[in-house]
C-alpha positions as CSV (number, residue, x, y, z in Angstrom):
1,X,97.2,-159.2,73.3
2,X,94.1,-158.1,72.0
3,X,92.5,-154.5,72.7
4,X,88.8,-153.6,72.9
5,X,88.3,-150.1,72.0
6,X,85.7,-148.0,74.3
7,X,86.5,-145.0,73.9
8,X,83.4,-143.8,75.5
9,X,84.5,-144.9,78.8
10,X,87.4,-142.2,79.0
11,X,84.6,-140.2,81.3
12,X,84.0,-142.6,83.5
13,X,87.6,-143.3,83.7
14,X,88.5,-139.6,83.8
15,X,86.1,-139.0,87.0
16,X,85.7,-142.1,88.7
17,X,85.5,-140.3,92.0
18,X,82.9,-142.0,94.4
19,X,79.9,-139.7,94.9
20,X,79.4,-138.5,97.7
21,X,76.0,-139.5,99.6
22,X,73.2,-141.7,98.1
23,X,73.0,-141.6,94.1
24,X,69.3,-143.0,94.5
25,X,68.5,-139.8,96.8
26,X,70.4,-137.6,94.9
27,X,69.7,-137.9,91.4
28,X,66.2,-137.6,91.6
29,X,66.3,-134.5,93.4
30,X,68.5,-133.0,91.0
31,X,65.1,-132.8,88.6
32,X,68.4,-133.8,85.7
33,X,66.4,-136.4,84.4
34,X,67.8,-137.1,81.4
35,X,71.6,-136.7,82.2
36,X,70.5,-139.0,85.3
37,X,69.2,-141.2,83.1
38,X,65.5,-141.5,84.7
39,X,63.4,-143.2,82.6
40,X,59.9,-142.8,84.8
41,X,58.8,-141.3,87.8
42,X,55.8,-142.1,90.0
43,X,54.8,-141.8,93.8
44,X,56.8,-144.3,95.6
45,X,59.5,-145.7,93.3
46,X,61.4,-144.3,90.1
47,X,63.0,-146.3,86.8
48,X,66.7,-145.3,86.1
49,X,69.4,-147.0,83.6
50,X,72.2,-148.9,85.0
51,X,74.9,-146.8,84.4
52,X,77.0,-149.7,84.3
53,X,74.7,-152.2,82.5
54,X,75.1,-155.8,82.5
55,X,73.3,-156.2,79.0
56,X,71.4,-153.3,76.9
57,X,68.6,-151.7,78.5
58,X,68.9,-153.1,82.3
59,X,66.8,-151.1,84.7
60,X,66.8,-150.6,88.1
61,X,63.4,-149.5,90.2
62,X,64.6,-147.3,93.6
63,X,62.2,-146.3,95.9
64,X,61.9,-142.8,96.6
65,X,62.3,-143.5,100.4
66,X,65.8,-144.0,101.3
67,X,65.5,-147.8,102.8
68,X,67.8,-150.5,102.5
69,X,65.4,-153.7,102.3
70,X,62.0,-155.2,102.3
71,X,60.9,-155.3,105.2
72,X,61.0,-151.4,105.5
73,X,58.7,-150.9,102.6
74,X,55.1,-149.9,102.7
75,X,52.5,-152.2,101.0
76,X,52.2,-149.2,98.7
77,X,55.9,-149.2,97.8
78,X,56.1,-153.1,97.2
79,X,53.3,-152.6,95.1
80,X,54.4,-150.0,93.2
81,X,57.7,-151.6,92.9
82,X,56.2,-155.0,91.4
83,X,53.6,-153.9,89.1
84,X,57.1,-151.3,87.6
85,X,58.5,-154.4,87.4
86,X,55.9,-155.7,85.0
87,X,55.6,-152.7,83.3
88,X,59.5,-152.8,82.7
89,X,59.8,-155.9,81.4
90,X,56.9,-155.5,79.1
91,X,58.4,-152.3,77.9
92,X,61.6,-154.1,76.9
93,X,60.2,-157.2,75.3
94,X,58.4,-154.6,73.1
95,X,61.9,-152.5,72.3
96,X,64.6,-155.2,72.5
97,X,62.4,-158.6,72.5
98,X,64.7,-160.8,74.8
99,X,65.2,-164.1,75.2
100,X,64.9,-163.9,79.2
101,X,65.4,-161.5,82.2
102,X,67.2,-161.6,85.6
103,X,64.6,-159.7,88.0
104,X,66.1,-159.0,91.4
105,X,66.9,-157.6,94.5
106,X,70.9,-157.7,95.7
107,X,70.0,-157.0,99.3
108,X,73.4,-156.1,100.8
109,X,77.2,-156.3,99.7
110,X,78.1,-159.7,100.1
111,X,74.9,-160.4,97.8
112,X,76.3,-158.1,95.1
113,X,74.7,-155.0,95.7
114,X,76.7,-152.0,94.7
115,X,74.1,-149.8,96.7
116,X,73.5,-151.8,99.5
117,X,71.4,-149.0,101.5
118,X,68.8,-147.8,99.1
119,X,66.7,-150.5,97.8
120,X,66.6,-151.0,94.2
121,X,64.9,-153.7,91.9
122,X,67.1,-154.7,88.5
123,X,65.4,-155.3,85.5
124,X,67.8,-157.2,83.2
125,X,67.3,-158.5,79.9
126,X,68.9,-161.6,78.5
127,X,69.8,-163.0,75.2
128,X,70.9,-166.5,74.8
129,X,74.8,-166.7,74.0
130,X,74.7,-163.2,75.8
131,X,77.3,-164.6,78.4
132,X,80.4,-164.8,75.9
133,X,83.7,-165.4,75.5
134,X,84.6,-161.6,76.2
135,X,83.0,-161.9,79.1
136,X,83.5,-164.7,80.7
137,X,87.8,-164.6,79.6
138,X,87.8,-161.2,79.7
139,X,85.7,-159.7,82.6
140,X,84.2,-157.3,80.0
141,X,80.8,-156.9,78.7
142,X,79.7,-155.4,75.3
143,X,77.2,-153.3,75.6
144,X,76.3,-152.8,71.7
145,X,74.2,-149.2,72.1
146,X,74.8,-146.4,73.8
147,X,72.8,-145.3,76.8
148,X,71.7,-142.4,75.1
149,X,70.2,-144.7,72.7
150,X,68.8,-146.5,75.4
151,X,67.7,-143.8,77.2
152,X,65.7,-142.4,74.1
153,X,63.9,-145.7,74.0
154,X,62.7,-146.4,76.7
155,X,61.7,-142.8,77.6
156,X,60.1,-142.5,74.4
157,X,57.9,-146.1,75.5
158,X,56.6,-145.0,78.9
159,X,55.4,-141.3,77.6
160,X,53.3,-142.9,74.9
161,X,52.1,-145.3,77.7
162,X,51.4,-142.7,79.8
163,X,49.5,-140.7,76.8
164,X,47.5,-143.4,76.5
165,X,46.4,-144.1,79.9
């Protein structure tokens, strides 16, 4: 048998306890950004890390109104939600240059939403020959920087943006 070593997971091992109440609501207004890992804020929506990433540096957009779909959104929100979207993928083209993205909404469990009640966008980059062997045997993915790192980044990207607006 062969062993991946990630030792950084002991945490989320150690307290996998399931939060209690909405981590979309309740994040933000912990004003934690950076342990949160909140990349960007603005009026309607916000830009956090995955937690649990599929591939380095996916995103997920969350409105700031706790709704569960897309028919509940004002034309603001949407708006705000797709134009992040652009501004998200740009941002990670320019740190992590991509082959592709998966850009998407998993509207309800049986579509693969871990947070089926608070509507969330995910921004997810893709390499080619990202989908390998480890994951497709072994159920695991390698995420090859830290969200820290990743964090940092992207951070880092939007306050310059924003300077320079």
């Amino acid at each position: 048998m062969d062993h991946l070593w990630t030792p950084w997971r002991y945490e989320y091992l150690r307290s996998s306890q399931q939060p209690s109440g909405c981590i979309f609501c309740t994040l933000p207004a912990e004003k934690r950004d950076r342990e949160n890992l909140i990349v960007l804020r603005r009026t309607h929506t916000f830009v956090i890390l995955n937690r649990f990433p599929y591939s380095t540096g996916h995103l997920l957009i969350a409105t700031h109104r706790h709704i569960p779909t897309l028919k509940e959104t004002t034309s603001e929100e949407l708006l705000e939600i797709v134009l992040l979207a652009r501004e998200c993928q740009q941002a990670l083209e320019n740190l992590y240059a991509p082959h592709g993205f998966n850009i998407g909404f998993n509207l309800g469990h049986c579509a693969g939403a871990g947070v089926a009640h608070h509507l969330h966008l995910h921004v997810v980059p893709r390499w080619s020959g990202d989908s390998n062997f480890v994951a497709v045997v072994g159920e695991t993915r390698v995420i090859p920087e830290e969200l820290s790192t990743t964090y940092q980044k992207i951070h880092d990207y939007f306050q310059t943006r924003n300077m320079d607006a």
